[in-house]
N, C-alpha and C positions, 0 to 999 in steps of 0.2 A: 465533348465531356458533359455528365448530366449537372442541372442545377443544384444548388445547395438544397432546392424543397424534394429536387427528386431525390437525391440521396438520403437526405432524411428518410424519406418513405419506403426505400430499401433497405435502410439498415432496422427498421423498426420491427422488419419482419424476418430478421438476418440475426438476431442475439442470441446468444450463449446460454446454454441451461442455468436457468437460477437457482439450482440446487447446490450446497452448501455456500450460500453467499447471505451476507449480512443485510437487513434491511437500508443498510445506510448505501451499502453499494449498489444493492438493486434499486433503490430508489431515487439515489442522488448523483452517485458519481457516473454509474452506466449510461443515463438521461445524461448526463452534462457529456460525458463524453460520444455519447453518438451527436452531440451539436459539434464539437470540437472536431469529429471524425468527419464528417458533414462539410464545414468549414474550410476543414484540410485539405478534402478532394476538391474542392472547388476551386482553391487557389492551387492546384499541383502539387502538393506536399506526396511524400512517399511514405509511406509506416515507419522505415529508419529516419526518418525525416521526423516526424511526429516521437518517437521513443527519445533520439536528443533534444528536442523540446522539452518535451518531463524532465529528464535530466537536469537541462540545464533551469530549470525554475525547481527540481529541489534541493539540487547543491546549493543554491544562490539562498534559500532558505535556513538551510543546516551553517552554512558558511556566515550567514548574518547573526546565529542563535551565538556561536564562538566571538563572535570578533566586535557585538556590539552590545555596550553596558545595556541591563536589560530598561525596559520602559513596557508601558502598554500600548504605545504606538508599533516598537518591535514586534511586541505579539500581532497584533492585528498584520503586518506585513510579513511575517513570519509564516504565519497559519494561511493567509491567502495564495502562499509561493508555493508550500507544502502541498494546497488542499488543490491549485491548479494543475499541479505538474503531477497530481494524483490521475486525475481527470483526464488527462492529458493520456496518463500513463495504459489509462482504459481505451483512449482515442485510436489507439494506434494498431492494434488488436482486430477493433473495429472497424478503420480505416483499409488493413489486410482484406477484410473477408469483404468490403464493399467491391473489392481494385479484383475482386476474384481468388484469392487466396494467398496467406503468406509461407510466409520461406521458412529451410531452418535454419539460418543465417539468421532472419529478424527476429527470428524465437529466442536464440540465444543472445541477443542484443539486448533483447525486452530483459531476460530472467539475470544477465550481466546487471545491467543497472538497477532493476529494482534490489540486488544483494548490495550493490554499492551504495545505492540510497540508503539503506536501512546502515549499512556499518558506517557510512558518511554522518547520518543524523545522530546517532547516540555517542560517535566519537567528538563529535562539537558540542550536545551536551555536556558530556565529563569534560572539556575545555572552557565551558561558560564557567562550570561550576570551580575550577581552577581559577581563572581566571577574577571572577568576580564572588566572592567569598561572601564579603558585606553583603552584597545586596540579594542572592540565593540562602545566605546561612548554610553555606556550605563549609565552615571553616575548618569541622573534624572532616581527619580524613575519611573516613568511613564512608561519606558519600559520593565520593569518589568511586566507590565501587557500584555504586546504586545503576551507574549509565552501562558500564562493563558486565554488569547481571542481568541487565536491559537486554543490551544488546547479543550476549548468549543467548539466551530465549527468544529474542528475533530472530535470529540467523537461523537455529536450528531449526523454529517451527517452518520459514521460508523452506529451508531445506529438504527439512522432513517431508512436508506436504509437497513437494515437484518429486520427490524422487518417489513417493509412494503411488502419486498421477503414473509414474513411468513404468512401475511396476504391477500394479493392476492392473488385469484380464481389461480390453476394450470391449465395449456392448458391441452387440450382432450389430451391421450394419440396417436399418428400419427400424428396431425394438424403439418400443416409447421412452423416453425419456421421465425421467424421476419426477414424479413431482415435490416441488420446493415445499419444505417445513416450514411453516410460519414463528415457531417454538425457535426449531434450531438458528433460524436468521436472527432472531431477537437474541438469544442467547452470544450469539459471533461476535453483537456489538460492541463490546469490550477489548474485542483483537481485532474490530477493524481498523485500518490506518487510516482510512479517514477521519473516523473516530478519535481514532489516537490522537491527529494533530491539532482536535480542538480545544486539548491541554497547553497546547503554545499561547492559547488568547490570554493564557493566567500570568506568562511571563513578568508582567509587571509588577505583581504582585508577590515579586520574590519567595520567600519563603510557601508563597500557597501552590504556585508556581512547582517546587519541589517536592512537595506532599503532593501534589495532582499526577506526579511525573513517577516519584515511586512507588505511589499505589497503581498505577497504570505498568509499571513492570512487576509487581506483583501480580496481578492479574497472570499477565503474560506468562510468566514462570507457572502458575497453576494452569492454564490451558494448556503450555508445552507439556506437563504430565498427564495431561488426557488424552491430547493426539496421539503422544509418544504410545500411550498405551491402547489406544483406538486403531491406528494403524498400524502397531505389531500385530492384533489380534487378526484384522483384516487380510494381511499379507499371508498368517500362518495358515489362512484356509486355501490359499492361492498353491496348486501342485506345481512342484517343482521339475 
């Protein structure tokens, strides 16, 4: 089996087009995770192996936002479970195409869990927010609905964007690849989840905590209306 530095050196030259991807991904969590993918080959891990790993560090995340009064030591342990099992969640992908390519078994294992993750995390926010009233100011109902409008506009854009991948024409096999927008990466940062989890470090701060949280599902809801409307338009040039 190759070293952790030879694998490194293969997967550097082994990444994913960066076209439609956010600065924070290409810059942070793809790098952490070709270390993490790296890692994983070296000790034997398999991709499915590496995807319950993500799993199981951002249930354990989502599950601590519901079940513990909030503090800004939560946040901070909160945001690093989130923001590892992100990482992680890139690792695995990565790890596929090192081992020579994955499965559609681990494809759908991957796109299973990151929809779990996302319905998992905003259903234990509307649970803190239940839960602990005082200390979010949550106590009209009303923002109860805040995590449940969150979370439509997660699921859907998830959605929307794998099944519109599935539906557009594949480029000729050789054709160059896109080159990455620097505008449009900077622009994504708003919907990316890494991004998004570093709304968790306000958790102690109750009330700033939920202003950080529903303006970050604001967001979301206006960007689901641009994809929505980006990828109808897309798909209606695609002949049937």
């Amino acid at each position: 089996m190759a070293s952790v530095g030879t694998a490194l050196r293969e997967l550097r030259g082994a990444q994913k087009s960066a076209k439609g991807v956010s600065l924070y991904s290409r810059f942070v969590n793809r790098p952490a995770g070709r270390y993490l993918a790296a890692g994983s080959y070296g000790i034997g891990l398999t991709p499915n192996q590496v995807t319950l790993v993500s799993a199981a560090l951002s249930f354990a995340g989502a599950a601590a936002v519901a079940l513990v009064a909030p503090s800004w030591g939560l946040g901070v342990a909160v945001w690093a479970l989130l923001a590892l099992g992100f990482a992680f969640d890139s690792a695995d992908g990565q790890l596929a195409r090192l081992r020579g390519g994955g499965s559609a078994s681990g494809e759908w294992l991957d796109h299973v869990v990151d929809c779990a993750k996302l319905t998992a995390l905003h259903t234990c926010v509307l649970i803190a927010f239940y839960r602990f009233p005082e200390e979010y100011g949550t106590g009209a109902d009303g923002w109860l609905l805040v995590p449940l409008g969150f979370q439509f506009a997660a699921v859907v854009t998830f959605f929307g964007g794998l099944l519109t991948e599935k539906l557009k024409p594949k480029a000729a096999p050789g054709s160059p690849a896109a080159e990455p927008s620097t505008v449009r990466a900077v622009a994504l940062l708003p919907v990316d989840y890494g991004v998004f989890c570093l709304v968790f470090l306000l958790v102690g701060g109750g009330g700033l905590f939920r202003w950080a949280y529903a303006g970050a599902g604001a967001l979301a809801g206006l960007f689901l209306l641009a994809f929505l409307a980006k990828w109808y338009r897309e798909l209606s040039a695609v002949p049937r």
